[in-house]
C-alpha positions as CSV (number, residue, x, y, z in Angstrom):
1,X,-36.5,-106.0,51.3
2,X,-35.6,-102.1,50.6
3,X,-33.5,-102.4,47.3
4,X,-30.4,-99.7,47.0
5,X,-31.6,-96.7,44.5
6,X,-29.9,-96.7,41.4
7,X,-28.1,-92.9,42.3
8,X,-25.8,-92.8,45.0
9,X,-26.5,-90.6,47.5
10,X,-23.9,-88.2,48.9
11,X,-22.1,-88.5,52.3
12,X,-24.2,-86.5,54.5
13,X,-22.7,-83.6,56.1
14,X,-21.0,-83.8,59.6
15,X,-18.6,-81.7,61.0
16,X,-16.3,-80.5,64.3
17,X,-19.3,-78.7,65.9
18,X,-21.5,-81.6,65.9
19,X,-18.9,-84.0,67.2
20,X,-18.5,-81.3,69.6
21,X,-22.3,-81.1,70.5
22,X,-22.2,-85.1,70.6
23,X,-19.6,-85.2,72.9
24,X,-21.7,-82.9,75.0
25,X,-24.7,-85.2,74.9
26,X,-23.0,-88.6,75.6
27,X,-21.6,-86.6,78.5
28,X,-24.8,-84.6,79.8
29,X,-27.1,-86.7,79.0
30,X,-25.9,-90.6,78.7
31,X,-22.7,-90.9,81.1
32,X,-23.6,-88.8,84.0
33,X,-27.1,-91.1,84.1
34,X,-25.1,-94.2,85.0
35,X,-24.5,-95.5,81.5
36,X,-20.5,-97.2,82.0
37,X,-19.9,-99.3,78.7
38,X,-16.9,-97.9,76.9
39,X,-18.3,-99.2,73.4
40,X,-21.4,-97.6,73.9
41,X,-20.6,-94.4,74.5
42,X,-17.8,-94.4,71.9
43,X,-20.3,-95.1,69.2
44,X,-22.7,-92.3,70.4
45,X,-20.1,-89.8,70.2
46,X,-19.0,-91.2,66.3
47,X,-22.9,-91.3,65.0
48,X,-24.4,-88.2,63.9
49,X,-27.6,-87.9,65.7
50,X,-28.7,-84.6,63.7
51,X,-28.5,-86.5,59.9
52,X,-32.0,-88.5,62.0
53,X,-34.5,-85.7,62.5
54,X,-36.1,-83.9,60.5
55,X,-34.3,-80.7,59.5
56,X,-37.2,-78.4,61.9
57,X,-36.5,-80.3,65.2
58,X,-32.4,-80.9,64.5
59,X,-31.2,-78.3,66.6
60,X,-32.3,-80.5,69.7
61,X,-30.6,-83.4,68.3
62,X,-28.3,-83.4,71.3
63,X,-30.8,-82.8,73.7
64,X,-32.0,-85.2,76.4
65,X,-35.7,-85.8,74.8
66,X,-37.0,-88.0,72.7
67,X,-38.1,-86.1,69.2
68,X,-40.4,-86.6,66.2
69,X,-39.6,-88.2,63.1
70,X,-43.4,-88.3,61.3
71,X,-46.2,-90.7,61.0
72,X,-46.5,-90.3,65.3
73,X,-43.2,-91.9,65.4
74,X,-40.4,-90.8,67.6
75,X,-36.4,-91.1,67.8
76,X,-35.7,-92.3,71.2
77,X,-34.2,-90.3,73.8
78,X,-30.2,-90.8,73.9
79,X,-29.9,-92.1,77.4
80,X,-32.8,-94.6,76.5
81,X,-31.0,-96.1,73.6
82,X,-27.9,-96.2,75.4
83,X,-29.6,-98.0,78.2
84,X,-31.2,-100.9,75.8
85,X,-28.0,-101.4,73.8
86,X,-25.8,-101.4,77.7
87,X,-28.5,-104.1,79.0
88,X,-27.6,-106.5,75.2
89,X,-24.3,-106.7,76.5
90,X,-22.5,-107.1,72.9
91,X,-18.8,-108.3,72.4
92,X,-18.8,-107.4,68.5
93,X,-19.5,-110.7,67.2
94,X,-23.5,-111.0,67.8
95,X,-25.7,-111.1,65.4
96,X,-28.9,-108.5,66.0
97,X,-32.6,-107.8,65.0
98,X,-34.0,-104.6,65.9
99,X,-38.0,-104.2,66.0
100,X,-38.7,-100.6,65.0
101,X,-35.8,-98.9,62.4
102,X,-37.9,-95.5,62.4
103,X,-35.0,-93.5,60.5
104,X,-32.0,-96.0,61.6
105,X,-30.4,-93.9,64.6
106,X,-30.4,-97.4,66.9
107,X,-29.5,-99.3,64.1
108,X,-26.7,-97.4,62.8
109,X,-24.9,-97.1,66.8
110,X,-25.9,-100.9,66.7
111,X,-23.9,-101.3,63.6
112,X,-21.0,-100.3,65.4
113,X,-21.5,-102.7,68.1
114,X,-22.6,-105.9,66.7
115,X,-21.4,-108.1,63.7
116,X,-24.9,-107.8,61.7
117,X,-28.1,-105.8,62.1
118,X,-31.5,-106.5,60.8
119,X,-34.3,-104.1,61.4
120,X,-37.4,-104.1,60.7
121,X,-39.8,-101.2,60.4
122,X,-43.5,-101.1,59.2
123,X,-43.8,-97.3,58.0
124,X,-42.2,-97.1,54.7
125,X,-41.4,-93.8,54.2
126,X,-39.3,-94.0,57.5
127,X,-37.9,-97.0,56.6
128,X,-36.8,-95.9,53.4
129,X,-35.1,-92.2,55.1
130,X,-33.5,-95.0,56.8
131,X,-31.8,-96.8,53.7
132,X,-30.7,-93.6,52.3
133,X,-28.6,-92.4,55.3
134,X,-27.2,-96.1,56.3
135,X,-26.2,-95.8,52.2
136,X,-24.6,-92.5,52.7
137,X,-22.9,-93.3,55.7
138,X,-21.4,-96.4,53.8
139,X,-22.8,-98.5,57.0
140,X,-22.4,-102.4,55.2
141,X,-23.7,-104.5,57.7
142,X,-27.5,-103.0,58.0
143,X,-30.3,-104.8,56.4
144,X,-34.0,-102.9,56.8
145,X,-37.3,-104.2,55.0
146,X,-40.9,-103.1,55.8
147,X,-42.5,-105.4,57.4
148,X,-44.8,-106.6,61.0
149,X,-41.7,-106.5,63.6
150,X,-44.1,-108.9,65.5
151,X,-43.1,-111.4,63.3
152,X,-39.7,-111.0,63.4
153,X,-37.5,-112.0,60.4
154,X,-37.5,-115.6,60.5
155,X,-35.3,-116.8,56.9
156,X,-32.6,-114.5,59.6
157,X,-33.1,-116.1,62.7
158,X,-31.9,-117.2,65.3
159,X,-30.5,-113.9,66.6
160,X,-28.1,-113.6,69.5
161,X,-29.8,-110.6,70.4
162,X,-33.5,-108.5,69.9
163,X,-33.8,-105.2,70.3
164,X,-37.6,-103.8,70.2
165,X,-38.1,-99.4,70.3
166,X,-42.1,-99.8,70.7
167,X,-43.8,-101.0,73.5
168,X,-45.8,-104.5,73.6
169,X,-48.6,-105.6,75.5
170,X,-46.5,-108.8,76.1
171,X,-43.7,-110.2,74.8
172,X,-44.2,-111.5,71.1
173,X,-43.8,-115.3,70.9
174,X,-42.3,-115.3,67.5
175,X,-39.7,-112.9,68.8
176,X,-38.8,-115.5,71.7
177,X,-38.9,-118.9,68.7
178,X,-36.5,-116.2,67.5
179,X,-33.9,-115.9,70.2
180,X,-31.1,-118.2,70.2
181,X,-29.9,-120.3,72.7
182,X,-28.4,-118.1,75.3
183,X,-29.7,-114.9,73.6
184,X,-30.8,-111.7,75.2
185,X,-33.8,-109.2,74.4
186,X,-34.4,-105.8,75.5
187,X,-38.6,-104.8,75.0
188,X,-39.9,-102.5,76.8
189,X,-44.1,-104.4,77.8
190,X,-47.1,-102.4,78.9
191,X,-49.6,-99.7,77.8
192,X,-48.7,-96.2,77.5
193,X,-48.2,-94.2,80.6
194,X,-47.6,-98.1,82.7
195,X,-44.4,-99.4,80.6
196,X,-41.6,-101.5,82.1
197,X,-38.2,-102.0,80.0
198,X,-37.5,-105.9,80.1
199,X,-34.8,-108.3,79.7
200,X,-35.4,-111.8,78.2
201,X,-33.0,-114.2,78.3
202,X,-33.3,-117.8,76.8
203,X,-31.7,-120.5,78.7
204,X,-31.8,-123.4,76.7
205,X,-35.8,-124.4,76.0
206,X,-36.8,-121.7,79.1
207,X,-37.1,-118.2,79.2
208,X,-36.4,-115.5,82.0
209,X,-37.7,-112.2,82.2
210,X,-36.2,-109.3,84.3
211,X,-37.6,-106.0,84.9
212,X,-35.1,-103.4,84.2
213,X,-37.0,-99.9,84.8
214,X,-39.4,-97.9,83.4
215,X,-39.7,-96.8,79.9
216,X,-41.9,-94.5,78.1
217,X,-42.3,-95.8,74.1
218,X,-44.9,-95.5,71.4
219,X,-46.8,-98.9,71.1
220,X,-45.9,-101.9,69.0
221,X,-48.5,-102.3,66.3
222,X,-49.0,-106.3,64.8
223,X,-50.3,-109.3,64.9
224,X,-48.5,-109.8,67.9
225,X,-48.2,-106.6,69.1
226,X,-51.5,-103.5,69.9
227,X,-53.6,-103.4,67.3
228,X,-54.2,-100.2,65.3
């Protein structure tokens, strides 16, 4: 587990303009591509995109693309995330694991959504640029550690919903042992260049898996995942 730094960490900056340019994303870029949950949006026009990219690439925070955040790790594309987070189908009250923190941009919008998120995120460095702006964003219902998403986070489980940003060559069987009873996850399965988005849902002991589109990730490295 990522333990809080001893120096708090001021609130980082936001302002009109960016809620402005976040408006203008959600609407370009998210709404107009079929994405209809109210919640959804909302929370993609209140989280500042731009505080999760590095300072060189932040002036296409509100663009449609996906961007770079180091160690050949990317922030996902807005209409992407909003498409995994639509296909959960949260009330508020779930309780969520997310497979792939990178700097907390899914996490934080999930944080809006859900009752508790736990993420999980195997390069440090991100994880811990993700801990600093959940902290400064006084976001109290995130938990990160570094660790083999693969695994999942078992002393957590069960979750009422998984959430995985990297591709796998199948779906992880710890993730499933994972899911509760009635519980949803959103993975996208396949190599690079031949990657389908899929739902699982767990009815009772059984699983079903639904193919939802075609998505376009960087691959999920573990024991259960590609290897490196």
């Amino acid at each position: 587990m990522i333990t809080r730094r001893k120096r708090d960490e001021p609130l980082l900056e936001d302002s009109k303009e960016f809620a402005h340019q976040r408006a203008l994303m959600v609407d370009r870029h998210v709404a107009s591509r079929g994405i209809t949950d109210a919640r959804v949006l909302a929370a993609m026009r209140e989280v500042p995109r731009h505080l999760f990219v590095p300072a060189v690439v932040a002036s296409k925070a509100h663009g449609p693309s996906a961007l770079p955040i180091g160690f050949r790790q990317t922030i996902s594309q807005p209409y992407i995330v909003a498409r995994m987070i639509e296909l959960l189908d949260l009330t508020g009250s779930e309780k969520v694991l997310e497979i792939g923190t990178g700097t907390g941009y899914q996490a934080v919008v999930l944080s809006r959504l859900a009752a508790k998120v736990f993420s999980i995120e195997r390069v440090n460095e991100l994880a811990l640029r993700a801990v600093e702006i959940v902290r400064a964003l006084r976001i109290h219902n995130v938990s990160v550690k570094v660790f083999d998403g693969t695994y999942g986070w078992s002393d957590q489980a069960p979750f009422d919903r998984i959430i995985v940003a990297a591709a796998a060559p199948e779906v992880p069987e710890p993730l499933v042992q994972q899911l509760a009873r009635n519980g949803r996850m959103i993975i996208p399965i396949g190599p690079e260049g031949n990657q389908r988005l899929a739902r699982v849902s767990r009815v009772g002991t059984r699983t079903q898996i639904e193919d939802c589109g075609t998505a376009e990730f960087v691959p999920l490295v573990g024991r259960f995942g590609w290897k490196e």
